[in-house]
C-alpha positions as a LaTeX table, in Angstrom:
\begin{tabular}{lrrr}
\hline
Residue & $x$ (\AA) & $y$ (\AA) & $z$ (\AA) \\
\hline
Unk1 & 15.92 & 6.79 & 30.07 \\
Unk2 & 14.51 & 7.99 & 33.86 \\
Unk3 & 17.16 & 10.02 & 34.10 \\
Unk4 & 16.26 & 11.94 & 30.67 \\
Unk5 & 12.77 & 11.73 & 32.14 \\
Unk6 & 13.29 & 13.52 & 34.87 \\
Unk7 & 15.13 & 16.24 & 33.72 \\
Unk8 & 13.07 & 16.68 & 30.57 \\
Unk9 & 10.36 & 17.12 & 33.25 \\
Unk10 & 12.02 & 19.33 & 35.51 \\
Unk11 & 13.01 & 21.59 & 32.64 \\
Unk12 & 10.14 & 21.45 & 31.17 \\
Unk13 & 8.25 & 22.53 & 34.97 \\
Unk14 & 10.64 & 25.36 & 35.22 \\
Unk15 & 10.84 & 27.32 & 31.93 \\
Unk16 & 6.88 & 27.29 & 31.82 \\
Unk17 & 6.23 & 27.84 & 35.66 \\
Unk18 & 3.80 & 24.94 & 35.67 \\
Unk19 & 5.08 & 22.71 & 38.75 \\
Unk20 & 2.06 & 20.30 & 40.19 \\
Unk21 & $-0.29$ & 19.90 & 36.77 \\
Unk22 & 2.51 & 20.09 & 33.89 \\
Unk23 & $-0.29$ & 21.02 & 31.54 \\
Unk24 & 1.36 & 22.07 & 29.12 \\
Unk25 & 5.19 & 22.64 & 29.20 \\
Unk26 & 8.61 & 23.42 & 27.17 \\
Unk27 & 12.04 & 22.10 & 27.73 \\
Unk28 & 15.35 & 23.53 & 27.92 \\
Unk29 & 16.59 & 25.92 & 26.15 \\
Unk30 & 17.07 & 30.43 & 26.47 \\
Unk31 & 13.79 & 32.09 & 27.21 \\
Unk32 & 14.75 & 34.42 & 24.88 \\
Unk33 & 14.63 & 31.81 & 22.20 \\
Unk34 & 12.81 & 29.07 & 20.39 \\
Unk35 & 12.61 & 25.99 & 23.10 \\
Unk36 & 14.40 & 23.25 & 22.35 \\
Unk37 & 12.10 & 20.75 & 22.92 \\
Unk38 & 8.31 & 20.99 & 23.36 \\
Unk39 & 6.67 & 18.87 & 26.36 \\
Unk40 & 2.58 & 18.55 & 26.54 \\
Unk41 & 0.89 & 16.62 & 28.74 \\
Unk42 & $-0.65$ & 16.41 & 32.25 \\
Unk43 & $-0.86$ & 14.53 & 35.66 \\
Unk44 & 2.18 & 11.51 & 34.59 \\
Unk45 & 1.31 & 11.59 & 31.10 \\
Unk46 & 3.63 & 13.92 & 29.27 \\
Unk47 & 5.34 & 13.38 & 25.64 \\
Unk48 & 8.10 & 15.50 & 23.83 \\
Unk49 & 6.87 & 16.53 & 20.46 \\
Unk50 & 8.42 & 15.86 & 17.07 \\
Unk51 & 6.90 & 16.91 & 14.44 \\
Unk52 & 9.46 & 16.20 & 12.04 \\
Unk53 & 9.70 & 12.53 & 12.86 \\
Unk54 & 8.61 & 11.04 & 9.24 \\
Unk55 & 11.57 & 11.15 & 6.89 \\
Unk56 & 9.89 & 11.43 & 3.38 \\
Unk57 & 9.55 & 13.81 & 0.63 \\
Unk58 & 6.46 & 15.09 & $-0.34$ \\
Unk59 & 7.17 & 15.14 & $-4.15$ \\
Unk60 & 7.71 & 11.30 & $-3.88$ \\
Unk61 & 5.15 & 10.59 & $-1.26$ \\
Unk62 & 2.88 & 13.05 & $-0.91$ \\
Unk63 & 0.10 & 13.18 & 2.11 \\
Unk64 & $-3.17$ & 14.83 & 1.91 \\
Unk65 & $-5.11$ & 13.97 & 5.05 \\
Unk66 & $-2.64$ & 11.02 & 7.20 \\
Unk67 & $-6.16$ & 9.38 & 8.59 \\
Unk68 & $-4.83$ & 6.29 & 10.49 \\
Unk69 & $-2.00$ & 4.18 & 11.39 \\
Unk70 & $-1.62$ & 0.88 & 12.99 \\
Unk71 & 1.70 & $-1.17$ & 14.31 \\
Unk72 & 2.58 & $-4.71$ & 13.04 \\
Unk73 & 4.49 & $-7.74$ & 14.93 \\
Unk74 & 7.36 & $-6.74$ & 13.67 \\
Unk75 & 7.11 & $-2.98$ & 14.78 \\
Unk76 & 6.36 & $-1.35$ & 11.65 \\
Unk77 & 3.98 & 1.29 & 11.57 \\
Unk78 & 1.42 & 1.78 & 8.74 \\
Unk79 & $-0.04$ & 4.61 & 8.26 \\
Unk80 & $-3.18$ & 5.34 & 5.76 \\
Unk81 & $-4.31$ & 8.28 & 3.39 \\
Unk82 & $-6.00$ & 9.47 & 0.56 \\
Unk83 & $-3.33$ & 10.09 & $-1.84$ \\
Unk84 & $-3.52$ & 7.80 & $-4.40$ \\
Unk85 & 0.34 & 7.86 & $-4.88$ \\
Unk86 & 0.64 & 6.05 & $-2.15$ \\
Unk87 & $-2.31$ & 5.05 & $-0.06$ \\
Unk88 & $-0.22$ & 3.17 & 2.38 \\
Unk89 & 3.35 & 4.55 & 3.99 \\
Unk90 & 5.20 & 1.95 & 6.49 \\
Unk91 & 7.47 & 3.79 & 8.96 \\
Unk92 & 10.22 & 2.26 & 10.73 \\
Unk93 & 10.31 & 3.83 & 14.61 \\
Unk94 & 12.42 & 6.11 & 14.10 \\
Unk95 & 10.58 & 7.97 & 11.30 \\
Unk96 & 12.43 & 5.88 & 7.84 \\
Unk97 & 10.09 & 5.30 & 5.24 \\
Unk98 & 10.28 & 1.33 & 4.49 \\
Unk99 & 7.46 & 0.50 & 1.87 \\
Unk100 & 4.46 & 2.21 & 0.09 \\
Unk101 & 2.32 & 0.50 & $-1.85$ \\
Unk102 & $-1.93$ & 1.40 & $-2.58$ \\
Unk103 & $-3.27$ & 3.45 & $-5.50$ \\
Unk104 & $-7.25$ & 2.69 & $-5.48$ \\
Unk105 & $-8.07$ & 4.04 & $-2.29$ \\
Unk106 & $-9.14$ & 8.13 & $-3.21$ \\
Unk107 & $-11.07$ & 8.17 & 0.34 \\
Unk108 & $-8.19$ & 6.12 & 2.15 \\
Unk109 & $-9.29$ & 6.53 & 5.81 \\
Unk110 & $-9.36$ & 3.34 & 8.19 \\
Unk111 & $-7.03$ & 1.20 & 9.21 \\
Unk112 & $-6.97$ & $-2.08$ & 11.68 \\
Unk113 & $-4.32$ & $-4.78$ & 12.08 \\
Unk114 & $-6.14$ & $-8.47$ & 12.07 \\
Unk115 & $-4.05$ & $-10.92$ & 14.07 \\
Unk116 & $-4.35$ & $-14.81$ & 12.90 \\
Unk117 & $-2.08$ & $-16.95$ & 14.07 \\
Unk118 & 1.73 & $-15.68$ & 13.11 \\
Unk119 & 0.23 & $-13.80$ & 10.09 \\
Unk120 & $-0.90$ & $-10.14$ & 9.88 \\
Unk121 & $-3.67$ & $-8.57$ & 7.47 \\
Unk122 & $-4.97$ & $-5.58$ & 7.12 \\
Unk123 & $-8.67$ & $-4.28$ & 7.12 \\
Unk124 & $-8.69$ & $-1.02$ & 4.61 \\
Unk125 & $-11.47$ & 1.21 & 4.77 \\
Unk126 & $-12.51$ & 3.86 & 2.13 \\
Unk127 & $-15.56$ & 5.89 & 2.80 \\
Unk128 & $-16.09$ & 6.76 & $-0.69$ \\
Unk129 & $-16.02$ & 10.54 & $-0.36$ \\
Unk130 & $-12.69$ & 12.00 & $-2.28$ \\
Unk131 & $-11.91$ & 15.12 & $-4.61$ \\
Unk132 & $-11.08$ & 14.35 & $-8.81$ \\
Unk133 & $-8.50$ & 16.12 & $-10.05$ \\
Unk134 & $-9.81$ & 19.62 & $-10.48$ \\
Unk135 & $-11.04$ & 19.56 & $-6.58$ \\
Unk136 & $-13.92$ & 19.24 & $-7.36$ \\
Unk137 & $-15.91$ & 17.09 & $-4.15$ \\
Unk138 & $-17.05$ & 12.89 & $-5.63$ \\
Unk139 & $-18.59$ & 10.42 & $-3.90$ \\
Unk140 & $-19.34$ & 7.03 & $-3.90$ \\
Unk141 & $-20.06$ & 3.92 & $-2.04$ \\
Unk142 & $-17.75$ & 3.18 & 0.33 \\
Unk143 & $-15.42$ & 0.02 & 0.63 \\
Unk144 & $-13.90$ & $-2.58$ & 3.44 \\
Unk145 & $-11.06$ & $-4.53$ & 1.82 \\
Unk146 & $-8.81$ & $-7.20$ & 3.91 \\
Unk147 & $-5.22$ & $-7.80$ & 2.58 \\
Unk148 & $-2.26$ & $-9.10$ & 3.57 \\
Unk149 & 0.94 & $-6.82$ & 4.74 \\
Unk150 & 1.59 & $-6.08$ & 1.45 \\
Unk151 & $-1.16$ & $-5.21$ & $-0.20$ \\
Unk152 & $-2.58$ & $-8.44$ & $-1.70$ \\
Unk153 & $-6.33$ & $-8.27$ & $-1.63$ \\
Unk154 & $-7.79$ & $-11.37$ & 0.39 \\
Unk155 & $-11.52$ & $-9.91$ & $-0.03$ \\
Unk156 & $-14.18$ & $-7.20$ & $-0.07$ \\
Unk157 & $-17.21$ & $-7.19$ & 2.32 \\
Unk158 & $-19.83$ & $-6.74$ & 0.73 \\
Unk159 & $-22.08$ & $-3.70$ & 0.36 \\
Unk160 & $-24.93$ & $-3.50$ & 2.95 \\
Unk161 & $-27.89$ & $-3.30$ & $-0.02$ \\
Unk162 & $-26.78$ & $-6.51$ & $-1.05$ \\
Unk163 & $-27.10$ & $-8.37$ & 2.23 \\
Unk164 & $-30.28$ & $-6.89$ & 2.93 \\
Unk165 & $-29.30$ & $-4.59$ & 5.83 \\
Unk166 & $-29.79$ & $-1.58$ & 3.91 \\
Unk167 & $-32.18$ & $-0.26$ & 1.27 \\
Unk168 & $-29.75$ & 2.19 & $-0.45$ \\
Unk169 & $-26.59$ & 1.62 & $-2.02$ \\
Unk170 & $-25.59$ & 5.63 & $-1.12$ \\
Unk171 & $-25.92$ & 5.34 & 2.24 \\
Unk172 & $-22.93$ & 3.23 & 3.08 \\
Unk173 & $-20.15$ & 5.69 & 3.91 \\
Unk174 & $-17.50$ & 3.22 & 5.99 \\
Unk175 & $-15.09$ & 4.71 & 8.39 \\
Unk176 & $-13.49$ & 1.84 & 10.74 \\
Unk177 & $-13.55$ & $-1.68$ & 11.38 \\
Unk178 & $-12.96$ & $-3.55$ & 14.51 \\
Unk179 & $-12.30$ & $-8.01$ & 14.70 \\
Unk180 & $-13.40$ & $-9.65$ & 17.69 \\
Unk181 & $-11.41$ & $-12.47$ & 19.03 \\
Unk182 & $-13.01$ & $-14.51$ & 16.94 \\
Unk183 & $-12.92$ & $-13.05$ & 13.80 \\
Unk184 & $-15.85$ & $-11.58$ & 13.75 \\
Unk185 & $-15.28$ & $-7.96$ & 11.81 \\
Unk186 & $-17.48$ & $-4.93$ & 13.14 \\
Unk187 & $-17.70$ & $-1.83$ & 10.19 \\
Unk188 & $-18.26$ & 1.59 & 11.96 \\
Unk189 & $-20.53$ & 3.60 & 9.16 \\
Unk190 & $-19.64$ & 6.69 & 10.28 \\
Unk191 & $-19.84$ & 8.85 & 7.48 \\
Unk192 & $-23.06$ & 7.00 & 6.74 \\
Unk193 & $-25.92$ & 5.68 & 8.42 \\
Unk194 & $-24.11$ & 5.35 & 11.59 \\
Unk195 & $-24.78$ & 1.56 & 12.21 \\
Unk196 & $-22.67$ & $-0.87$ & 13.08 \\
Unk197 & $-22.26$ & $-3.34$ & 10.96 \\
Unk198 & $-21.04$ & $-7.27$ & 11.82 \\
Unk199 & $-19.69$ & $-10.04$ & 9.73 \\
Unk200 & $-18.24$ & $-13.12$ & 10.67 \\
Unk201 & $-14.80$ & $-13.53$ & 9.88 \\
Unk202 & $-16.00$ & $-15.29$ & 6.58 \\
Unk203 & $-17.54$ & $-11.75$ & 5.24 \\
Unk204 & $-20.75$ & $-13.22$ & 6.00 \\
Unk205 & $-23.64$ & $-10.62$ & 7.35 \\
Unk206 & $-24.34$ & $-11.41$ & 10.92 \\
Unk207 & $-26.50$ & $-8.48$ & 12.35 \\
Unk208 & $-26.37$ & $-4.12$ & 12.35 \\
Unk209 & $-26.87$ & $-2.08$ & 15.69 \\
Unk210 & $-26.44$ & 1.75 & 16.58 \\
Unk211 & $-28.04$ & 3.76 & 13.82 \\
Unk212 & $-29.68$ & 7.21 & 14.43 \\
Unk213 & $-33.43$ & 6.20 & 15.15 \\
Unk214 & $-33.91$ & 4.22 & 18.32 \\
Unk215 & $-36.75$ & 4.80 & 20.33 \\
Unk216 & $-34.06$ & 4.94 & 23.02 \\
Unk217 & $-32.11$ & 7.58 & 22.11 \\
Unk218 & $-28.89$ & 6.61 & 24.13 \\
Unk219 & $-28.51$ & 3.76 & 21.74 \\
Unk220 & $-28.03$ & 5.76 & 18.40 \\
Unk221 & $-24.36$ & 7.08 & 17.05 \\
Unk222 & $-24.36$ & 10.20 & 15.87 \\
Unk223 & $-21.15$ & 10.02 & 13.57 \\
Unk224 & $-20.16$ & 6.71 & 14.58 \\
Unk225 & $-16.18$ & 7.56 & 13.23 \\
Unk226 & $-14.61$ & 4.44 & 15.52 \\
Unk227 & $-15.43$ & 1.37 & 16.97 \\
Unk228 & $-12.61$ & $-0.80$ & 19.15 \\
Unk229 & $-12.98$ & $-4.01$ & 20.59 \\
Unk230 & $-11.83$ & $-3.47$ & 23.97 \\
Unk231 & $-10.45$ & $-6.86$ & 25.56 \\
Unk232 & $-9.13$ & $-5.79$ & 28.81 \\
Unk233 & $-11.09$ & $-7.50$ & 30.59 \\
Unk234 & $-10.31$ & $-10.65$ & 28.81 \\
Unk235 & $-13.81$ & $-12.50$ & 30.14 \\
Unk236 & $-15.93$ & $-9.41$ & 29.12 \\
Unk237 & $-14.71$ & $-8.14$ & 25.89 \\
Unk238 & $-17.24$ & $-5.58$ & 24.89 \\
Unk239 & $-17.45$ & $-2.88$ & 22.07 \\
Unk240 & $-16.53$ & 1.02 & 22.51 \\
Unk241 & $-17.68$ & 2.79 & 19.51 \\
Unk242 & $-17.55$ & 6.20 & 18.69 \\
Unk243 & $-20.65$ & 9.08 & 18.76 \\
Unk244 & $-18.63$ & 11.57 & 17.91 \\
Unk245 & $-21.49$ & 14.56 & 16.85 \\
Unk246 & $-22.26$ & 13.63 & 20.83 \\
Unk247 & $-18.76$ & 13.76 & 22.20 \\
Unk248 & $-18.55$ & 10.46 & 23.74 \\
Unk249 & $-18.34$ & 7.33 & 23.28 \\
Unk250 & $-20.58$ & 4.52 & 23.59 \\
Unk251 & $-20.14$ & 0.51 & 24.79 \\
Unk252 & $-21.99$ & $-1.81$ & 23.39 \\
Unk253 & $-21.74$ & $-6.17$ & 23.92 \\
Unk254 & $-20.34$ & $-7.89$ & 21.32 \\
Unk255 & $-23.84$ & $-8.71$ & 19.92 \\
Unk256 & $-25.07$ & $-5.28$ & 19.47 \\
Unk257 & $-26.66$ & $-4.54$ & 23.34 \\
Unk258 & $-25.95$ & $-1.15$ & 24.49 \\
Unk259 & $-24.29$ & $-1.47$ & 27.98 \\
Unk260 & $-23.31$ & 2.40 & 29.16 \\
Unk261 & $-22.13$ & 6.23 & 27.71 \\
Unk262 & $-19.01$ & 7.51 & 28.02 \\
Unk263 & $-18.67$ & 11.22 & 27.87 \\
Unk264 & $-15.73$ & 13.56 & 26.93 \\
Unk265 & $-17.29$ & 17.02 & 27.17 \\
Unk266 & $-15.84$ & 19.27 & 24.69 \\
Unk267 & $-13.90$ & 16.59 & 22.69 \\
Unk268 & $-15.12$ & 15.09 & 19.16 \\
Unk269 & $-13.36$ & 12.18 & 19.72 \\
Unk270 & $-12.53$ & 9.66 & 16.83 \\
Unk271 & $-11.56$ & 5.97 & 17.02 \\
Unk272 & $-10.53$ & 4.83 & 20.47 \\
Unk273 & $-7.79$ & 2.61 & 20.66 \\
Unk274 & $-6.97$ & 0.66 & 23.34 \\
Unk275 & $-3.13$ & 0.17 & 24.69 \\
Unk276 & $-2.73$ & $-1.75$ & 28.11 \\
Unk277 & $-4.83$ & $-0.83$ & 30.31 \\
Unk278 & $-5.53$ & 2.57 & 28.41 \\
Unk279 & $-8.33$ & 3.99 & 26.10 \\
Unk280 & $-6.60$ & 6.44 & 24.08 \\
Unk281 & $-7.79$ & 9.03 & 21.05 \\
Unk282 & $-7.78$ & 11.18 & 18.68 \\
Unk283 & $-9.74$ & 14.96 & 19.75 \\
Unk284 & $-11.10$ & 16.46 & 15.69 \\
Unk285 & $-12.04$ & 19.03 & 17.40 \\
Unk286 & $-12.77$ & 20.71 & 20.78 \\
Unk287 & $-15.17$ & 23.56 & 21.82 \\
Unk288 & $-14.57$ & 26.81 & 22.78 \\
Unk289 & $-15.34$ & 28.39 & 25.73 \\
Unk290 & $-18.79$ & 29.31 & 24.47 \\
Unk291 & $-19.39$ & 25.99 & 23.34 \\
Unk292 & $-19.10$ & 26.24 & 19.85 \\
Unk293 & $-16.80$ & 23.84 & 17.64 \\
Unk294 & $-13.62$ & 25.79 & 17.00 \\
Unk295 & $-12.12$ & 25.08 & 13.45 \\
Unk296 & $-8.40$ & 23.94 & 13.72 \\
Unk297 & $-8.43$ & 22.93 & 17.20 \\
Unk298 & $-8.00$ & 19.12 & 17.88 \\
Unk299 & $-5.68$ & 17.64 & 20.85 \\
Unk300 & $-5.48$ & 13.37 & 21.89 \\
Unk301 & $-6.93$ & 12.18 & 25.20 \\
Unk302 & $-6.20$ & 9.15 & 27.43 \\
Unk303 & $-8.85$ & 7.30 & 29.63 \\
Unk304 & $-8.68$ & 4.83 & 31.92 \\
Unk305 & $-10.21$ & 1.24 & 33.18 \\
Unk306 & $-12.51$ & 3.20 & 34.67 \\
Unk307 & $-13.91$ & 5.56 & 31.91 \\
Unk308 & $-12.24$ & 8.53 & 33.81 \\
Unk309 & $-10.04$ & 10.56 & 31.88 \\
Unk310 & $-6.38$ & 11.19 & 33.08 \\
Unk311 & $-4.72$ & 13.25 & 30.45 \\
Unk312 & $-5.67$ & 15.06 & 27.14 \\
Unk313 & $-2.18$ & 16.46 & 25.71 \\
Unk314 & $-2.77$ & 19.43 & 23.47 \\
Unk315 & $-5.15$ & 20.10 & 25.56 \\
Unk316 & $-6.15$ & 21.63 & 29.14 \\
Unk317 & $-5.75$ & 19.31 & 31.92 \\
Unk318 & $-9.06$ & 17.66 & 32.46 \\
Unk319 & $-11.01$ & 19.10 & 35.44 \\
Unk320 & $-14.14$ & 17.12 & 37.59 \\
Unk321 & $-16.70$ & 18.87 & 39.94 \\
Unk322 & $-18.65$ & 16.02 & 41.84 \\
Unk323 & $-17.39$ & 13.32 & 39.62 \\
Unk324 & $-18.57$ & 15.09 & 36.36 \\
Unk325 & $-15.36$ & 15.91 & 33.71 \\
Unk326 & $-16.02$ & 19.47 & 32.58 \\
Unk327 & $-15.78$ & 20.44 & 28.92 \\
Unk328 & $-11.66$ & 20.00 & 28.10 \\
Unk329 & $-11.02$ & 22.56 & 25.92 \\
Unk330 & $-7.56$ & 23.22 & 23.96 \\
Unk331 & $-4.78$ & 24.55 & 25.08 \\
Unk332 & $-3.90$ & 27.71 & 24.31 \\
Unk333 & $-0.68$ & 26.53 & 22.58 \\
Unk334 & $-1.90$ & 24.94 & 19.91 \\
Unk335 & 0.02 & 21.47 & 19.09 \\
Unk336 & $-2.11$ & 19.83 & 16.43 \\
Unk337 & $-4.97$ & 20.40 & 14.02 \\
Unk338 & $-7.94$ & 17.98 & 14.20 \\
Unk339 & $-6.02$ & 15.13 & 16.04 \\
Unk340 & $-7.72$ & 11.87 & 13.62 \\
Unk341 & $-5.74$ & 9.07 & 15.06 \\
Unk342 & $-2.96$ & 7.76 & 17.69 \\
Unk343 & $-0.73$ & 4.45 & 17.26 \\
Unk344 & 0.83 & 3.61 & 20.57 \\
Unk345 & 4.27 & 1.68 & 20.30 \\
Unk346 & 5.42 & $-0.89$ & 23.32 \\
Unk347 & 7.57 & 2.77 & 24.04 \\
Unk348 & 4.72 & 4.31 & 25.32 \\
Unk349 & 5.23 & 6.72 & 22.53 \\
Unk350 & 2.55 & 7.98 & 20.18 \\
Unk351 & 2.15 & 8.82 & 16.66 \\
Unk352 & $-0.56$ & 11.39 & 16.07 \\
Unk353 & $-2.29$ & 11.56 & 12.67 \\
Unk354 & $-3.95$ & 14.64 & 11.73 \\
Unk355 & $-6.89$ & 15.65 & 8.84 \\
Unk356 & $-6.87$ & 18.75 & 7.19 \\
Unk357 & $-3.60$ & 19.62 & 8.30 \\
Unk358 & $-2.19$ & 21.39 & 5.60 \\
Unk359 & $-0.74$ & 17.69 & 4.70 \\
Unk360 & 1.82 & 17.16 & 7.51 \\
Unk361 & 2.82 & 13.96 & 8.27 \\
Unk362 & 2.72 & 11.87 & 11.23 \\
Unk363 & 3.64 & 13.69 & 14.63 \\
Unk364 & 5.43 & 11.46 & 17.18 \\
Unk365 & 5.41 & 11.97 & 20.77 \\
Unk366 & 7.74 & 10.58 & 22.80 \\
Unk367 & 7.06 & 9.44 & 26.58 \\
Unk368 & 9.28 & 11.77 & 29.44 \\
\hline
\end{tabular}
């Protein structure tokens, strides 16, 4: 395998003249022709792309918008959508289609593994905005579900109105959960009211924080799209959730106190997910040069312990003047559209979920 690396590398350096950043490369293969192999990535952090990875047909498992995936104990790899033939698609590694099951999910969107004891569930999220049959745009409230690996429904939360935390039943628009080490589940309302909304591990309403109106403005979430609990520092687990109308994100204790910002100029990030010592996500889109959002851009980023990013394949390599990242924008050879999720396997590699991406499946990138 470090052999491979290496040369991938070195190829990869010399057919695109890029030597000391690697910021965005292409394998072996005649310059006169298609490369071979494609190779993004910057500064140690560079993946070979396949975008052909998931071995299904779309007339037996179609994909509208692939929104999330997640890996279980086993190494599967679940990934979520919003066709209702098949909410749920579980992936072997190398791209074989093992299971589908899910029909009631029209706005199929998050997805997080829940750990307890040997036993793996699933928290589902739909955020209750979907299309009927003509195309024609629906909504309704949205929906947190737990079930087990196969589908078996364990429990709904229940809807915010009913608990008293909010006064209308229309403004609960769900996009990602988060569970705390001790079961407590967070519920990121991101296509909502942007709070952040925790239970115990019961269902039981604890408490909501985040929202758009504080009278310090540093604690609202403007599109709160992800929250993570990020454990890493195993005394001090704290919550990073998502602001993604204010590219960054935002960390929070695990009862709701705002602690710091982080910002990703440039990048509206989605959920961050954390992998060793690693924040990594999903770029929907990225700014132009102007500063504008540009439709069909997206790339993925990684940060570290630190809050300093290292890498952002797809896109440019990220740049600091006096300790302040600049605005990343993407690369001019464009990779993916609206990056909306990344599942890291114990690889290193990535798969890369995209939205509104002319219904392509899964992308995997594999470490070099």
């Amino acid at each position: 395998m470090k052999n491979r690396r290496t040369f991938i590398r070195t190829s990869a350096a010399a057919s695109a003249g890029l030597v000391a950043s690697n910021a965005f490369a292409f394998s072996i293969g005649n310059p006169n022709t298609q490369p071979a192999e494609q190779v993004i990535g910057h500064n140690g952090f560079t993946y070979a792309v396949d975008k052909g990875w998931a071995k299904i047909s779309a007339s037996t498992h179609p994909v509208i918008n692939c929104h999330e995936m997640v890996q279980d104990s086993k190494g599967r790899l679940f990934m979520i959508g919003d066709d209702t033939h098949n909410n749920i698609l579980v992936f072997d590694k190398s791209g074989q289609l093992l299971d589908s099951w899910g029909t009631s999910f029209p706005s199929g969107h998050g997805l997080t593994l829940s750990k307890e004891g040997d036993e793996d569930f699933l928290l589902i999220v739909d955020n209750g905005f979907y299309k009927d049959l003509s195309g024609k745009s629906k909504s309704q409230h949205g929906n947190v579900v737990k079930t087990d690996i196969k589908g078996r429904i364990i429990f709904s939360l229940a809807q915010p109105h009913t608990v008293g935390a909010y006064k209308f039943e229309e403004a609960y628009h769900p996009t990602e959960t988060a569970v705390a080490p001790n079961g407590d589940i967070y519920v990121a309302d991101g296509y909502g009211s942007d709070y952040i909304l925790q239970f115990d591990s019961r269902g039981k309403f604890i408490r909501k924080f985040g929202g758009r109106n504080n009278e310090n403005k540093e604690h609202n979430l403007i599109c709160a799209h992800g929250v993570v609990v990020d454990d890493r520092n195993k005394n001090n687990p704290v919550l990073i959730c998502t602001s993604r109308e204010e590219c960054c994100f935002k960390v929070f204790t695990l009862d709701g106190k705002f602690i710091r910002r982080i910002d990703t100029p440039g990048m509206f990030v989605c959920r961050p997910v954390i992998h060793g010592q690693h924040l990594f996500a999903g770029v929907c889109w990225s700014k132009d040069a102007e500063g504008k959002k540009q439709d069909g851009s997206g790339f993925l980023t990684i940060i570290d312990t630190n809050y300093k990013v290292l890498a952002s394949p797809g896109g440019n390599a990220p740049v600091y003047k006096n300790g302040i990242l600049q605005p990343t924008l993407q690369h001019e050879t464009k990779v993916f559209r609206h990056g909306h999720d990344v599942c890291i396997d114990e690889d290193e590699s990535i798969y890369v979920c995209q939205w509104n991406a002319n219904r392509t499946t899964p992308v995997k990138l594999s470490r070099v």
